[in-house]
N, CA, C and O atoms as CSV, one atom per row, in Angstrom:
chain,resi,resn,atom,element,x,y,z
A,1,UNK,N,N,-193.235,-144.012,62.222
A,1,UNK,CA,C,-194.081,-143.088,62.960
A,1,UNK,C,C,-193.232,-142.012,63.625
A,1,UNK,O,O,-192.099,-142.092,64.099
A,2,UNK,N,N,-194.089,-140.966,63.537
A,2,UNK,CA,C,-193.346,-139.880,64.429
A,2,UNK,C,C,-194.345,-139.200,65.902
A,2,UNK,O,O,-195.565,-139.054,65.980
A,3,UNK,N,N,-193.167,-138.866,67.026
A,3,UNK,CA,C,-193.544,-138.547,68.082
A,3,UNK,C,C,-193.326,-137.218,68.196
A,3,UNK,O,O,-192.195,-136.749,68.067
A,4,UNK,N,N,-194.450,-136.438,68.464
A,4,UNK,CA,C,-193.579,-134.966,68.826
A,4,UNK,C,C,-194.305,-134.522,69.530
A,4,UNK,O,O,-195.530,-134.500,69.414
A,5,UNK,N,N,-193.167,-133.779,71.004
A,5,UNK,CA,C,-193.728,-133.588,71.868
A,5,UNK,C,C,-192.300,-132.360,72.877
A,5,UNK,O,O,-191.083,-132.246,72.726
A,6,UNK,N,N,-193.300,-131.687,73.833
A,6,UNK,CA,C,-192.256,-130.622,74.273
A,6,UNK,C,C,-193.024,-128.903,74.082
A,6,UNK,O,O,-192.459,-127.822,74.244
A,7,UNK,N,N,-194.033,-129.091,73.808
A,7,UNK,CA,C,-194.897,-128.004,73.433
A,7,UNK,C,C,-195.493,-127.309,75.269
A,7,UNK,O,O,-195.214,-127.796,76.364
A,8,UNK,N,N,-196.099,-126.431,75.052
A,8,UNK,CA,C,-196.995,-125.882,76.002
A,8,UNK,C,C,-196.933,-124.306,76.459
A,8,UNK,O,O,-196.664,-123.501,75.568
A,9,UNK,N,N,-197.110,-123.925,77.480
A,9,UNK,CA,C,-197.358,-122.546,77.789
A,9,UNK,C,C,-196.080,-121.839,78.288
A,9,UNK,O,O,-195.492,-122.253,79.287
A,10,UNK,N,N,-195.488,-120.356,77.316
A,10,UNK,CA,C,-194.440,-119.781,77.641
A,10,UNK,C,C,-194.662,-118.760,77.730
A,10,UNK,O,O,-195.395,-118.322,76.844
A,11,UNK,N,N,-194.233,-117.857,78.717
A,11,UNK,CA,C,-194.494,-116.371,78.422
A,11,UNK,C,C,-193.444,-115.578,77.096
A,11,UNK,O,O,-192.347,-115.886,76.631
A,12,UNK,N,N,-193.988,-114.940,76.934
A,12,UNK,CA,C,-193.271,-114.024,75.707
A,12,UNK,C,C,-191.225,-114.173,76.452
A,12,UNK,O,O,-190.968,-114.435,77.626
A,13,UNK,N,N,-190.182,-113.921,75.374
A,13,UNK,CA,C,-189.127,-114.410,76.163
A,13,UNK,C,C,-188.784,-115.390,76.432
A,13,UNK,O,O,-187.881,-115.527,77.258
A,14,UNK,N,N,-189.276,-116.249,75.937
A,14,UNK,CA,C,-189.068,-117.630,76.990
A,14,UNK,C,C,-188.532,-118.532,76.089
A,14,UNK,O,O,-188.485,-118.222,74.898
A,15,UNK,N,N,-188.060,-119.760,76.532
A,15,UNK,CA,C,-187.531,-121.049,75.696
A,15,UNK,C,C,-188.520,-122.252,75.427
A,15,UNK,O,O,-189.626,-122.265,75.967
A,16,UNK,N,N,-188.195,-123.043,74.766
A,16,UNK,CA,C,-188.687,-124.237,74.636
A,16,UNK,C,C,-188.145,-125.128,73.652
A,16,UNK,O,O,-187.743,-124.688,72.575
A,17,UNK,N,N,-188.100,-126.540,73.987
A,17,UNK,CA,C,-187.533,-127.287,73.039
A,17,UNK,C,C,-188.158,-128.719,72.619
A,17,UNK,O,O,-188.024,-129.831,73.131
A,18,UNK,N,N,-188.703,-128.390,71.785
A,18,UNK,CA,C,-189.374,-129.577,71.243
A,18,UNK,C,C,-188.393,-130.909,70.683
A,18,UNK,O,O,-187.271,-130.972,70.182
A,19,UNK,N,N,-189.599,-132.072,71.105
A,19,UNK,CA,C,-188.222,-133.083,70.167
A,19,UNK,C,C,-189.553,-133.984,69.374
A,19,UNK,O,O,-190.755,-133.769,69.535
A,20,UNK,N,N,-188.937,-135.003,68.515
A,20,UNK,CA,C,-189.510,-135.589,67.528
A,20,UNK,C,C,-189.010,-136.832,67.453
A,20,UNK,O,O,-187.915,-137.005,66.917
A,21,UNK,N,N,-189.715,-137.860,67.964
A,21,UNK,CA,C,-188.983,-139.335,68.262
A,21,UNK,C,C,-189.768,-140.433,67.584
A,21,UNK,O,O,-190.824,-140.985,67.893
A,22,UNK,N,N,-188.555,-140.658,66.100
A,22,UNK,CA,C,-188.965,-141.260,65.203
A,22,UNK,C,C,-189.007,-142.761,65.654
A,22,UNK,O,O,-188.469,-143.044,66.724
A,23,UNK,N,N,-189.642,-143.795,64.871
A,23,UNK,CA,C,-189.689,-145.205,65.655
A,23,UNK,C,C,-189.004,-145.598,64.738
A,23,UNK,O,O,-189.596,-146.640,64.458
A,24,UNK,N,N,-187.858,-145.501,63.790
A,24,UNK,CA,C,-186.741,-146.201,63.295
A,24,UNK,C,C,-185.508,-144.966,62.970
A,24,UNK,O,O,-185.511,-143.852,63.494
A,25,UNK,N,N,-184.582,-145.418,62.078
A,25,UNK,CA,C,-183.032,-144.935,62.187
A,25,UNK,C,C,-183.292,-143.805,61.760
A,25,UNK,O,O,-184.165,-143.950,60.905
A,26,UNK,N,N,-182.853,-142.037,61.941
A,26,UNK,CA,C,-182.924,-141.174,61.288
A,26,UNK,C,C,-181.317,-141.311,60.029
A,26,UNK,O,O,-180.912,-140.404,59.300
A,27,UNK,N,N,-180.985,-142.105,60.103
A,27,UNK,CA,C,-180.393,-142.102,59.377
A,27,UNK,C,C,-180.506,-142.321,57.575
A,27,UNK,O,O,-179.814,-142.026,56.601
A,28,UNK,N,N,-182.073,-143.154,57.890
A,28,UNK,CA,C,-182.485,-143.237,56.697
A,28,UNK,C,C,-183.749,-142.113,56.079
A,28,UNK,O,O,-184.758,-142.305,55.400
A,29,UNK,N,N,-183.177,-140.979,56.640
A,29,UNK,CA,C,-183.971,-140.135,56.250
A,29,UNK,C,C,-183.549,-138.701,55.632
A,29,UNK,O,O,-183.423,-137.708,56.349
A,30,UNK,N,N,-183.383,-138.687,54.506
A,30,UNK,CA,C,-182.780,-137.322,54.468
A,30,UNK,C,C,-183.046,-136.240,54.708
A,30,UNK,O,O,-182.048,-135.556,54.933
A,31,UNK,N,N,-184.159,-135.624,54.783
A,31,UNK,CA,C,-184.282,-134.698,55.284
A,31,UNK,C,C,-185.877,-134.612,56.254
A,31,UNK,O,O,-186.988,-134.999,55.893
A,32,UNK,N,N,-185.539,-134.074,57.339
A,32,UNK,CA,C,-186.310,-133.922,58.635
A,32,UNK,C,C,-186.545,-132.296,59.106
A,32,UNK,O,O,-185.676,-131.494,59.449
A,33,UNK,N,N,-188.198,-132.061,58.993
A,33,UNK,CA,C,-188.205,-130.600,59.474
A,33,UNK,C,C,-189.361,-130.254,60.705
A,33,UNK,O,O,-190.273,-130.989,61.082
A,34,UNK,N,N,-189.164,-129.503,60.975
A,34,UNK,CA,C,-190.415,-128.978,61.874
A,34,UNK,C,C,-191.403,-127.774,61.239
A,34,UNK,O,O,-191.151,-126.580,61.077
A,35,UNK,N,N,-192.379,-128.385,60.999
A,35,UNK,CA,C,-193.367,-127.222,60.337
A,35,UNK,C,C,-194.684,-126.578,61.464
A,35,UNK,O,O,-195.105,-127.262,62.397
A,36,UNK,N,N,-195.126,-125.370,61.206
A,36,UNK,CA,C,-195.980,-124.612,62.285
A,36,UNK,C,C,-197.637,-124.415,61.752
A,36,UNK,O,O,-197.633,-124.054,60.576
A,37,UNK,N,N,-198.410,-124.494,62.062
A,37,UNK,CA,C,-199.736,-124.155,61.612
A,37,UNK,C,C,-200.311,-122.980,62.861
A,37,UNK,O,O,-200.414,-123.374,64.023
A,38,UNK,N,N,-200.590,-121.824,62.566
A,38,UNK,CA,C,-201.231,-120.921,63.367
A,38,UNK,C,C,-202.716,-120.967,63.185
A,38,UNK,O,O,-203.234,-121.259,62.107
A,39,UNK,N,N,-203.413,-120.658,64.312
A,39,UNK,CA,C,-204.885,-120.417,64.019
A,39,UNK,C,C,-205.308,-119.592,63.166
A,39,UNK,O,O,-205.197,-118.371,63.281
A,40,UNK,N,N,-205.974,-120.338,61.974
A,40,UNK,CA,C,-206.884,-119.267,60.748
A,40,UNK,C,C,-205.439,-119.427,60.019
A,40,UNK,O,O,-205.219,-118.477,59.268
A,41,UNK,N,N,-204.510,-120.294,60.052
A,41,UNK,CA,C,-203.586,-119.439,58.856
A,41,UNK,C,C,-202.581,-121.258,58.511
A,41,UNK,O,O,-202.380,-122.124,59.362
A,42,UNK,N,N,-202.250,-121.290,57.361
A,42,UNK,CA,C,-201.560,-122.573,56.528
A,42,UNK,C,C,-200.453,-122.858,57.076
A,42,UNK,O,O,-199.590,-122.005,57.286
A,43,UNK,N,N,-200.350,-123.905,57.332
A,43,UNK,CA,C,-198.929,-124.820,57.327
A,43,UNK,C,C,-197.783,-123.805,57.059
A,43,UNK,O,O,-197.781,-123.334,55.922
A,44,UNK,N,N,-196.873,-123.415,57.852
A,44,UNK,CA,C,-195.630,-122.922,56.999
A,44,UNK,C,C,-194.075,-123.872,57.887
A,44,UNK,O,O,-194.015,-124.507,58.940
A,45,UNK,N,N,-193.327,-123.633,57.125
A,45,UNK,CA,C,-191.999,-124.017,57.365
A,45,UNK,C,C,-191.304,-123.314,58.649
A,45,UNK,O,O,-190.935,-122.140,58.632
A,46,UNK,N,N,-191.191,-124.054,59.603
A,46,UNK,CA,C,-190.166,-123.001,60.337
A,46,UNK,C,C,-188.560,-123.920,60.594
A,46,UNK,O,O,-187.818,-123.203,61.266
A,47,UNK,N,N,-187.933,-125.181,60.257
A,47,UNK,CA,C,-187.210,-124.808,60.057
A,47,UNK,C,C,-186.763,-126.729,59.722
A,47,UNK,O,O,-187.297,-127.675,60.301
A,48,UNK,N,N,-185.853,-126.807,58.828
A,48,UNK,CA,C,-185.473,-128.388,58.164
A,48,UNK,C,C,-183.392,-128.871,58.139
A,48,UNK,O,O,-182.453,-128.124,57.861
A,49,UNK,N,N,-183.377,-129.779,58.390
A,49,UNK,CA,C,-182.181,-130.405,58.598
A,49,UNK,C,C,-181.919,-131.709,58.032
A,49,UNK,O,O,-182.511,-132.724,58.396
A,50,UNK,N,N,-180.916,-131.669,57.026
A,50,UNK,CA,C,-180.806,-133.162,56.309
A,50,UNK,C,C,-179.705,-134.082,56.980
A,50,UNK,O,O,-179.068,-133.692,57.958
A,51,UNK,N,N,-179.528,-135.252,56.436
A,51,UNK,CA,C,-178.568,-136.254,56.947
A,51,UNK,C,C,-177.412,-135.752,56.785
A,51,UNK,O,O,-176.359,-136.358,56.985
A,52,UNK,N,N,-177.498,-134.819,56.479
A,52,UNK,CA,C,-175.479,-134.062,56.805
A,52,UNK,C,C,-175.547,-133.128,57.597
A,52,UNK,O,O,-174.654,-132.293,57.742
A,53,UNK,N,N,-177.047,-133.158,58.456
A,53,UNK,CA,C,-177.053,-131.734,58.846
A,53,UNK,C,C,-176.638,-130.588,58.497
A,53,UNK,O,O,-176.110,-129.855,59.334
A,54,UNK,N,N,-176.804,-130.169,57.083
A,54,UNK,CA,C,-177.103,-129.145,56.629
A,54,UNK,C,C,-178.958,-128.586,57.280
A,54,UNK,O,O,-179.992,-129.250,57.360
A,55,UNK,N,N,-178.699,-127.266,57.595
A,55,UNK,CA,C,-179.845,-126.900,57.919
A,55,UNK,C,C,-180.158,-125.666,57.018
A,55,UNK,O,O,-179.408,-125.074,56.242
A,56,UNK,N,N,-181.872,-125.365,57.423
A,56,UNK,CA,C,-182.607,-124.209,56.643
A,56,UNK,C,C,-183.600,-123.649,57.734
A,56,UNK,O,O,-183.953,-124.314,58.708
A,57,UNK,N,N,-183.962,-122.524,57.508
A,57,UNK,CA,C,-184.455,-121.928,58.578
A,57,UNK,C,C,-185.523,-120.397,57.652
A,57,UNK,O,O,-185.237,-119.572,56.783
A,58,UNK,N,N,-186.919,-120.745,58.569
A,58,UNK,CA,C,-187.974,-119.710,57.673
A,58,UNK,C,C,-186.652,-118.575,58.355
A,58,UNK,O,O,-185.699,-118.804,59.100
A,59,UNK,N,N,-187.192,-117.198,57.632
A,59,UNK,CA,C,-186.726,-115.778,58.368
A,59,UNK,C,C,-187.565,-115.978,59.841
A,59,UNK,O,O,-187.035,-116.166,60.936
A,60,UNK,N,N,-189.070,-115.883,59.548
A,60,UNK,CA,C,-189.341,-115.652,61.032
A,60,UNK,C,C,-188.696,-116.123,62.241
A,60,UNK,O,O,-188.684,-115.343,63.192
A,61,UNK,N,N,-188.163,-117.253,62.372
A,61,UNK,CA,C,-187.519,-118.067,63.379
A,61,UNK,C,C,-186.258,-117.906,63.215
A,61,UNK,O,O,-185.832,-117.920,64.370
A,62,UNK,N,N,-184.908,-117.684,62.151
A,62,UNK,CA,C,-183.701,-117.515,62.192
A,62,UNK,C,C,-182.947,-116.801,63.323
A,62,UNK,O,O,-183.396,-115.769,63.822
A,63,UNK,N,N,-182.191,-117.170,63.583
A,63,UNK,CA,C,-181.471,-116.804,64.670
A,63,UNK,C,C,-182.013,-116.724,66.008
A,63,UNK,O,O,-181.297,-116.364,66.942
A,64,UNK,N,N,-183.334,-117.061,66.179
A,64,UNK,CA,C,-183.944,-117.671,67.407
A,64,UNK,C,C,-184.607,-119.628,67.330
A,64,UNK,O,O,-185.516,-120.160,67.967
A,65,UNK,N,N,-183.989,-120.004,66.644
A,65,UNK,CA,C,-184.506,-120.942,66.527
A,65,UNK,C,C,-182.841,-121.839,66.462
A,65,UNK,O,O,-181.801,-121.379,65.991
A,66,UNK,N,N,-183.064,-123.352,67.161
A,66,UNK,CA,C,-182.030,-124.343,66.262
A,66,UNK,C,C,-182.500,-125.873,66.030
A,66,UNK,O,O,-182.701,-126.578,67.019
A,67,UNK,N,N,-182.653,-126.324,64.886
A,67,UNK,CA,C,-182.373,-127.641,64.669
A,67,UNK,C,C,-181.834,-128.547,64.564
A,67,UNK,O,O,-181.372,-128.559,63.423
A,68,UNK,N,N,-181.508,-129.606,65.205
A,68,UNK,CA,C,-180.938,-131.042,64.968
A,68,UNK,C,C,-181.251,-131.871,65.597
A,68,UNK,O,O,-182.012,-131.771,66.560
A,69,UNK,N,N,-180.675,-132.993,65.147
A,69,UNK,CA,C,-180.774,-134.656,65.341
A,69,UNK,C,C,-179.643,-134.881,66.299
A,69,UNK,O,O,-178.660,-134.186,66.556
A,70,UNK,N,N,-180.062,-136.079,66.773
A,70,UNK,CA,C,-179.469,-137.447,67.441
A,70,UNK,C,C,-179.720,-138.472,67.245
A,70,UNK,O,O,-180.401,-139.117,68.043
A,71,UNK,N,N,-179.193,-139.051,65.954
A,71,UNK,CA,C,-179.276,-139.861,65.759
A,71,UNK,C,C,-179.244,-141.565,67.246
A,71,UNK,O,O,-179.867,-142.606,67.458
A,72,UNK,N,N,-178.371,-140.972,67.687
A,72,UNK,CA,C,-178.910,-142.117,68.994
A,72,UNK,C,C,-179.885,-142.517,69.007
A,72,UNK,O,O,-180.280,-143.646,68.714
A,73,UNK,N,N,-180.559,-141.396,69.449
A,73,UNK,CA,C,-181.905,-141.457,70.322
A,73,UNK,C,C,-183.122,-141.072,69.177
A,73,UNK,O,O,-184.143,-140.477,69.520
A,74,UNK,N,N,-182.911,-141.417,68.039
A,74,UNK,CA,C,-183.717,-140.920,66.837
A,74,UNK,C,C,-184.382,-140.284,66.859
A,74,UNK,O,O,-185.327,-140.486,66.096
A,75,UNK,N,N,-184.422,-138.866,67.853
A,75,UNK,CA,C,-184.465,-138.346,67.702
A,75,UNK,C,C,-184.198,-136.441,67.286
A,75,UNK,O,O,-183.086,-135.928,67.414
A,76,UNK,N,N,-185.232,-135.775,66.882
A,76,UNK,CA,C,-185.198,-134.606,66.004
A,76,UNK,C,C,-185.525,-133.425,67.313
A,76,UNK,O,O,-186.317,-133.590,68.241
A,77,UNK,N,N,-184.739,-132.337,67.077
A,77,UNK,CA,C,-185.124,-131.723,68.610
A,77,UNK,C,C,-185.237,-129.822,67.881
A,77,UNK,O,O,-184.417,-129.325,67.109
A,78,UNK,N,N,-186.325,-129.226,68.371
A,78,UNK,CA,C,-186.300,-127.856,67.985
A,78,UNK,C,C,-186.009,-126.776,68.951
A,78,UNK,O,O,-186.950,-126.405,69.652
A,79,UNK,N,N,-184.837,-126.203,69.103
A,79,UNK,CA,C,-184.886,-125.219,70.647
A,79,UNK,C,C,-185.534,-123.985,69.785
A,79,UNK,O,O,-185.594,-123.719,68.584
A,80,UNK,N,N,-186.049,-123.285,71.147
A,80,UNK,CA,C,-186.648,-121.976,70.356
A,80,UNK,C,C,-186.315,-121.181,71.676
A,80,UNK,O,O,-186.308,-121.525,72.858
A,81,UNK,N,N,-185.911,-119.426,70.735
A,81,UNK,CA,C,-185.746,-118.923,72.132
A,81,UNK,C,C,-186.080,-117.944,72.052
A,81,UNK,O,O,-186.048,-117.640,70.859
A,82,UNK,N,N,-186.604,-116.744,72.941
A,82,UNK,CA,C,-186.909,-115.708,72.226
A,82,UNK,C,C,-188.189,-115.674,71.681
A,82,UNK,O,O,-188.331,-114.942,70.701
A,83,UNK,N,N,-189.308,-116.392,72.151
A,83,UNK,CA,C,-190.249,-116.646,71.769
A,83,UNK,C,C,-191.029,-115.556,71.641
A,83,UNK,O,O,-190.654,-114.561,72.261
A,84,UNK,N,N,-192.026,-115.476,70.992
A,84,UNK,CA,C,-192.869,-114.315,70.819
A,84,UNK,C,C,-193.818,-114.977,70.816
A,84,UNK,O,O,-193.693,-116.193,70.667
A,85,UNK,N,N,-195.516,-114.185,71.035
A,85,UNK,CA,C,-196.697,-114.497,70.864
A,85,UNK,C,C,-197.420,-115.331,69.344
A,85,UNK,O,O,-198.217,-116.264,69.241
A,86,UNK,N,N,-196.475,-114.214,67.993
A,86,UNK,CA,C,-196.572,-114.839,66.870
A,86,UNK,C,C,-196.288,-116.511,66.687
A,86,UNK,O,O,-196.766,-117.392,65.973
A,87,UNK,N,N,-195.347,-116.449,67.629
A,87,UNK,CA,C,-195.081,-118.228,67.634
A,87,UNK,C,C,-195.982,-119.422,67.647
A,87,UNK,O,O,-195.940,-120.546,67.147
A,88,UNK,N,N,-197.099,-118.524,68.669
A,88,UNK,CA,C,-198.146,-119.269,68.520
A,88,UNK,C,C,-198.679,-120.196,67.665
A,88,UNK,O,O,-199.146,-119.745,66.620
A,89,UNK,N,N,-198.740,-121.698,67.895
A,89,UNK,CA,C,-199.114,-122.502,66.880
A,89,UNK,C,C,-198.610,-123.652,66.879
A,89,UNK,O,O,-197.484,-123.854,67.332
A,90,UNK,N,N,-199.468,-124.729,66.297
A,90,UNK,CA,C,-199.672,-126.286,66.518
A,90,UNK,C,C,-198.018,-126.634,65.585
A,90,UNK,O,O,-197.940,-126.309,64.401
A,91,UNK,N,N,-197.012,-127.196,66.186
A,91,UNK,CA,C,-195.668,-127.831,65.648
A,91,UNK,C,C,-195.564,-129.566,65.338
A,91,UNK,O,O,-195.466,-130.577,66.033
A,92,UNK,N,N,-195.625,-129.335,64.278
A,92,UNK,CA,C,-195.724,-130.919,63.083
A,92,UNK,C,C,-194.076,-130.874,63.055
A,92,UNK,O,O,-193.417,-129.874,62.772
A,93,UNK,N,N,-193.541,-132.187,63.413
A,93,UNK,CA,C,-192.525,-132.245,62.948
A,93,UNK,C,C,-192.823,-133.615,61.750
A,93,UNK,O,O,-193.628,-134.539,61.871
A,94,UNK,N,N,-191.695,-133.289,60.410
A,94,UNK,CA,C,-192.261,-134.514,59.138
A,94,UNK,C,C,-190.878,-135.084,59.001
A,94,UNK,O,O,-189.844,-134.569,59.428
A,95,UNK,N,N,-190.990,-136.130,58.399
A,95,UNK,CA,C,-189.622,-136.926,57.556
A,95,UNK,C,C,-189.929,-137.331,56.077
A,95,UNK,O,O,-190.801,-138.137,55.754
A,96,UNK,N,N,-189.288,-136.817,55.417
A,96,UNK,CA,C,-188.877,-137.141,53.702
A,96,UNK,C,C,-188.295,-137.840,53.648
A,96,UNK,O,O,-187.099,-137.714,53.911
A,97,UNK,N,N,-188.867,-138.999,53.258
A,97,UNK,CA,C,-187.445,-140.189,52.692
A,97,UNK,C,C,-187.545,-139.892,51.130
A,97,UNK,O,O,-186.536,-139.948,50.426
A,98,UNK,N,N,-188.583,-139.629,50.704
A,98,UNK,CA,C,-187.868,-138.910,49.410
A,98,UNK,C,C,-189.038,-138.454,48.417
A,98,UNK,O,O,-190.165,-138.812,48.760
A,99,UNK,N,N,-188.916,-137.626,47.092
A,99,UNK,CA,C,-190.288,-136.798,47.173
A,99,UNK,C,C,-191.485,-137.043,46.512
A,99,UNK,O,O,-192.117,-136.366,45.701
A,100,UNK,N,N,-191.721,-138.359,47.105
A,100,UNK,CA,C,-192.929,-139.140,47.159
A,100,UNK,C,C,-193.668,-139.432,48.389
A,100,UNK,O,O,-194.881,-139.550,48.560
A,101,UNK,N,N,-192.346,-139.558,49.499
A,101,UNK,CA,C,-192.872,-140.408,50.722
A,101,UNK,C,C,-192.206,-139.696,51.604
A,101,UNK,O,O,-191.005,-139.430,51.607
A,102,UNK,N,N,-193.379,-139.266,52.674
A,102,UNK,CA,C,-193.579,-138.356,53.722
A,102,UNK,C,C,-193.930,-138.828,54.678
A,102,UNK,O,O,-194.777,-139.683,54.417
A,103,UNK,N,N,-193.596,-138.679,56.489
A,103,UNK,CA,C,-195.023,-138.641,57.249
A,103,UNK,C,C,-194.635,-137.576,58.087
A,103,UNK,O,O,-193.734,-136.740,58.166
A,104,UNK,N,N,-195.826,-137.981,58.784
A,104,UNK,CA,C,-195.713,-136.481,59.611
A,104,UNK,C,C,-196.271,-136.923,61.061
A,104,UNK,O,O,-196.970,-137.930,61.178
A,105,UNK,N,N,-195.916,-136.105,62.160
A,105,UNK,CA,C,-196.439,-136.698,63.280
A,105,UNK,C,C,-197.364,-135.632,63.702
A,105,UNK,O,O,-197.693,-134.542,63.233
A,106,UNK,N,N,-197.816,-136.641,65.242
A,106,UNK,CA,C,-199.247,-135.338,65.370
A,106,UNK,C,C,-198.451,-133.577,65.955
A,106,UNK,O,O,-197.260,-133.387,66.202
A,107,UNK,N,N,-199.123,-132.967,66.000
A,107,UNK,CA,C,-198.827,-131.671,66.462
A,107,UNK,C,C,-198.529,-132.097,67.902
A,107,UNK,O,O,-198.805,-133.129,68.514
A,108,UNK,N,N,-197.576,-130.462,68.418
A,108,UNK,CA,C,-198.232,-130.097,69.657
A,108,UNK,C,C,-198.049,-128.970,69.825
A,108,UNK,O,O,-197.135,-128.447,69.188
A,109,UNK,N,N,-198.798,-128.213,70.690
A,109,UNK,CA,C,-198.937,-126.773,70.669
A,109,UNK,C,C,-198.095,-126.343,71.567
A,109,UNK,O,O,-197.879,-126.812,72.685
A,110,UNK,N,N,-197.531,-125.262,70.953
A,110,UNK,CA,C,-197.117,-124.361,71.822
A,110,UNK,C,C,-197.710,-122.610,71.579
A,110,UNK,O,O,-197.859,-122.109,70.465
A,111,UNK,N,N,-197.947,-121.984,72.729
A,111,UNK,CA,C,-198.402,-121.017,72.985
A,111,UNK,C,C,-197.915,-119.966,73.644
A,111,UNK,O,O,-197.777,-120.132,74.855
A,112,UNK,N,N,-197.557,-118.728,73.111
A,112,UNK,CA,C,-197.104,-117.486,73.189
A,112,UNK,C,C,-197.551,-116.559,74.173
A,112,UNK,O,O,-197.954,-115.480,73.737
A,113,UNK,N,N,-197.577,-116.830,76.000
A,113,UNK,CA,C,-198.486,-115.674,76.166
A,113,UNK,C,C,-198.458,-115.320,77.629
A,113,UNK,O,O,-198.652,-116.220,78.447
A,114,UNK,N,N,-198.277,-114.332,77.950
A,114,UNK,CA,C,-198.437,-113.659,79.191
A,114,UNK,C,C,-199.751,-113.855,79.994
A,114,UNK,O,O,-199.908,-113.280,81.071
């Protein structure tokens, strides 16, 4: 199962850092991402990190965005900075153990707004 949580109200500018607290080892997972759903608009990618921490990152979020793990604390953490209004939108973080088997945890929102 996944936990994700760290969402809520920022003004434009602002930070936030979501985390994602898996209930077993991220170690057995190769790759771990955080995906965004906006109102009226599809699922997209904003940004994924594998067990070597190699990372990937949409354009929209690059260079305002960072991903990684701790494995410690199994969990997955998203800083965001530089936020904009576009940001707006419900944050799924998922785990691939491989490309059959997925889950995903519930959202939580974060919101863009003066």
């Amino acid at each position: 199962q996944l936990q994700a949580s760290g969402g809520g109200l920022v003004q434009p500018g602002g930070s936030l850092r979501l985390s994602c607290v898996a209930s077993g080892s991220l170690i057995s997972i190769p790759v771990m991402g955080w995906y965004r759903q906006a109102p009226g608009k599809p699922r997209e990618l904003a940004a994924t990190i594998t067990s070597g921490d190699s990372t990937n990152y949409a354009d929209s979020v690059k260079g305002r965005c960072t991903i990684f793990r701790d494995n410690s604390k199994m969990t997955m953490y998203l800083v965001m900075n530089s936020l904009k209004p576009e940001d707006t939108a419900v944050y799924y973080c998922k785990a691939d153990y491989s490309s059959r088997t997925a889950y995903w945890g519930k959202g939580t929102l974060v919101t863009v707004s003066s």
